[in-house]
C-alpha positions, 0 to 999 in steps of 0.5 A: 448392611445388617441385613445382608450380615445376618443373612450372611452368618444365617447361611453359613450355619444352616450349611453346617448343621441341619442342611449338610448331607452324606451321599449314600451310594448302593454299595456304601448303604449295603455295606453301612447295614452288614456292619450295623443293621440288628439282624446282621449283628445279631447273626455275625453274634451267634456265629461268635457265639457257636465258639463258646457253645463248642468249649461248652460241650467239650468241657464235658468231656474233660476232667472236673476237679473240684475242691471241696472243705467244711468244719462242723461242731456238734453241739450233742455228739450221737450216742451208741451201745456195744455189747461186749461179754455181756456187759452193755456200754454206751458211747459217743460217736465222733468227737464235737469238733471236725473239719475236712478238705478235699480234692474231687476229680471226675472223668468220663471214660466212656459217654457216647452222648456226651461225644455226639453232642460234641459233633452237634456243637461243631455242626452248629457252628457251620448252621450259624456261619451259613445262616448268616450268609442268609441273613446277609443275603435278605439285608441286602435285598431290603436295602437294594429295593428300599434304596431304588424306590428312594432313587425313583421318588427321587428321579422324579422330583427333577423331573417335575423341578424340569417342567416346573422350570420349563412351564414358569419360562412359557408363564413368564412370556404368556404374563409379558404377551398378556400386559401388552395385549397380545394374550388372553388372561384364560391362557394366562390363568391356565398356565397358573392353575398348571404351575400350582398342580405341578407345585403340588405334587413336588410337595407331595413327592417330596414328602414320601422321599423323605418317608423313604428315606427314613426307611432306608436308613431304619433297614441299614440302621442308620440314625434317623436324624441324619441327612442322606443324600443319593447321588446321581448314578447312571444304573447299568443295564446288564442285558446278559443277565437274563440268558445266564440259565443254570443254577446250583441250587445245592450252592444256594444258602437257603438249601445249605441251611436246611442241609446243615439242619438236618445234619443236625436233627440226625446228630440230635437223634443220635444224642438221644440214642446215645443215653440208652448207651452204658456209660463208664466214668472215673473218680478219685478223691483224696481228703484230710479230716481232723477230729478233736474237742477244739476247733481243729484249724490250727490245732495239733495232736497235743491239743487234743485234734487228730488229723489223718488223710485219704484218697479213693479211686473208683470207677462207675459203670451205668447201664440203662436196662428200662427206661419206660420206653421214654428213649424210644419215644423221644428217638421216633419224634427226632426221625419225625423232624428229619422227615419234616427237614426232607419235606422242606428242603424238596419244596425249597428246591422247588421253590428256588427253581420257580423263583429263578424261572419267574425272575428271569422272565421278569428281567426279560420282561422289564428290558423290553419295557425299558427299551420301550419307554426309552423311545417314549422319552426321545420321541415325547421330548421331539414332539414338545421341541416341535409343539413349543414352535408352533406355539410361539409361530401361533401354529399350536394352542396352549391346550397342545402345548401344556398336553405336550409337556404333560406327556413328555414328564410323564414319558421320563417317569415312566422311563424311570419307573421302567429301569426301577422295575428293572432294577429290582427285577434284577435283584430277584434274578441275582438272589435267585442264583444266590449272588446277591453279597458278591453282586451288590458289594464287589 
């Protein structure tokens, strides 16, 4: 009875702690990385973080007003000499004591720079909300590809748990007809030898699935001591995709984001123009100074202190005559760029258009593949119903029969390595026409 109790409390804890598992399907684990995963965040930031870099260049173009304040004590005050009918007089200049506050305002009326770089910070916030389309875009893609290799190592641990069982049935009668004489221990020992083989190569599936896994939860930044688990999903096979031919490559974000970058190389080429430009600016101040042999705060007239205020408005105007040559140079290198960003956009488009060709044909490819081994499974599985009769009617040897099972768990694995291939044949085919987000999270 103490047994069966410690049994009993042993169970219950291991069922709620280190054997409980989350069943992660497709659309949870895509969706559990956009929310999580660094590289997704730190996209979604810098898209935050355009709205500040926004303020920032229209700070420019707004008043600064400053205040400003000081008191000074001079030790040994200046001294200097007046001539005044022929007589020379030295003095001192400023009294030892003075103080000042000021209020500063500076506003630029006419910087061209300073506009331009308005428009750029405007432009780098579409280039940073797209980009992260992009990010998106290549987030799922690890993650769909990483989860069907985890769905395949998967599939193919029941697959061998299924012919372990199977074979442990035909050990289990071969063992009873052999303790009765009715067997020979070489039949016996090879369907031993087959089950330890079968044993072992569970071991090993096991342990790349749960290396997979680890994957999958690093791709979607998920702890890596929790316990996932996939659930049994019957993928569908969407046969219309691969005669779906046309792609708006100028809709696809890896174009939208070279477009958006050389939208911003011409805004910073016209930046640089823009300091060779004259720019205009106001300032104003007005202050109050008080001068006097003690300290002047909270000092008057009667203690000897003179307080008095000011105020200037005054504009200023700039114009860069020479400059070196440095603008141009500078204006030269920014057209390079824009040349550079022209090149890349026409190798992407080409890039995109192989892609899509090849994607398609590789979905064309894999379906027939699938369809192929799905006749493989059904026939494989006839072929082992009938070799398991003759078997038992002593019609077929163990050789036919364990080369039977042998070949049926090969036939499903191949089927499940067919609709894999499918499947990530498909997730190329779907980022080729840059619908992964709408594909995989809808």
């Amino acid at each position: 009875m103490k047994k069966i109790i410690s049994i009993i409390i042993l169970s219950l804890i291991f069922s709620q702690s280190g054997f409980s598992q989350d069943v992660l399907g497709l659309k949870e684990a895509i969706n559990y990385a956009l929310e999580n995963k660094a590289t997704a965040v730190k996209a979604r930031l810098d898209v935050e973080n355009s709205d500040y870099q926004i303020k920032e260049s229209l700070s420019n173009a707004l008043p600064h007003i400053s205040v400003e304040g000081g008191m000074t004590y001079n030790a040994l005050l200046q001294k200097t000499a007046l001539t005044m009918n022929g007589e020379t007089m030295v003095i001192e200049m400023g009294r030892p004591w003075q103080s000042s506050a000021t209020v500063q305002l500076n506003q630029q009326l006419f910087n061209m720079a300073v506009f331009q770089g308005l428009k750029a910070a405007k432009t780098t916030k579409e280039f940073y909300e797209i980009n992260k389309e992009l990010t998106d875009e290549k987030v799922i893609e690890k993650v769909a590809t990483c989860y069907f290799e985890v769905f395949r190592i998967q599939s193919q641990i029941k697959t061998v748990e299924k012919t372990i069982e199977n074979t442990s049935q035909t050990r289990d009668i071969l063992q009873s007809l052999y303790e009765n004489g009715l067997s020979k221990k070489i039949d016996l020992d090879r369907m031993n030898v087959n089950l330890n083989n079968l044993s072992s190569q569970k071991q090993q599936l096991i342990n790349s699935l749960s290396k997979q896994k680890n994957s999958l939860k690093f791709l979607i930044g998920m702890d890596i001591s929790r316990n996932i688990q996939l659930p049994d999903d019957t993928f569908e096979v969407n046969s219309r995709l691969a005669l779906e031919e046309g792609v708006n490559y100028n809709q696809l974000a890896e174009v939208q984001v070279l477009k958006k970058q050389g939208e911003l190389l011409h805004l910073n080429k016209q930046v640089i123009k823009a300091k060779g430009y004259p720019t205009l600016s106001l300032t104003a101040n007005y202050g109050y100074a008080g001068l006097g042999d003690k300290m002047p705060v909270f000092a008057g007239n009667h203690q000897g202190v003179n307080w008095s205020n000011y105020s200037a408005v005054g504009l200023n105007l700039s114009i860069p005559l020479f400059t070196g040559f440095n603008n141009k140079a500078k204006v030269q290198q920014a057209q390079i760029e824009i040349e550079k960003n022209r090149e890349d956009l026409d190798n992407t488009k080409l890039s995109l258009a192989l892609a899509n060709k090849n994607a398609h044909k590789q979905v064309k490819n894999s379906l027939i593949t699938l369809h192929t081994q799905e006749e493989n499974v059904k026939l494989s599985k006839d072929v082992l119903e009938n070799v398991e009769n003759n078997y038992k009617n002593g019609l077929a040897s163990l050789t036919d029969l364990l080369d039977a099972e042998n070949a049926y768990a090969k036939a499903q694995n191949n089927y499940t390595d067919a609709m894999m291939n499918y499947k990530v044949a498909e997730i190329q085919l779907v980022k080729a026409k840059g619908k992964l987000k709408t594909f995989y999270t809808n």
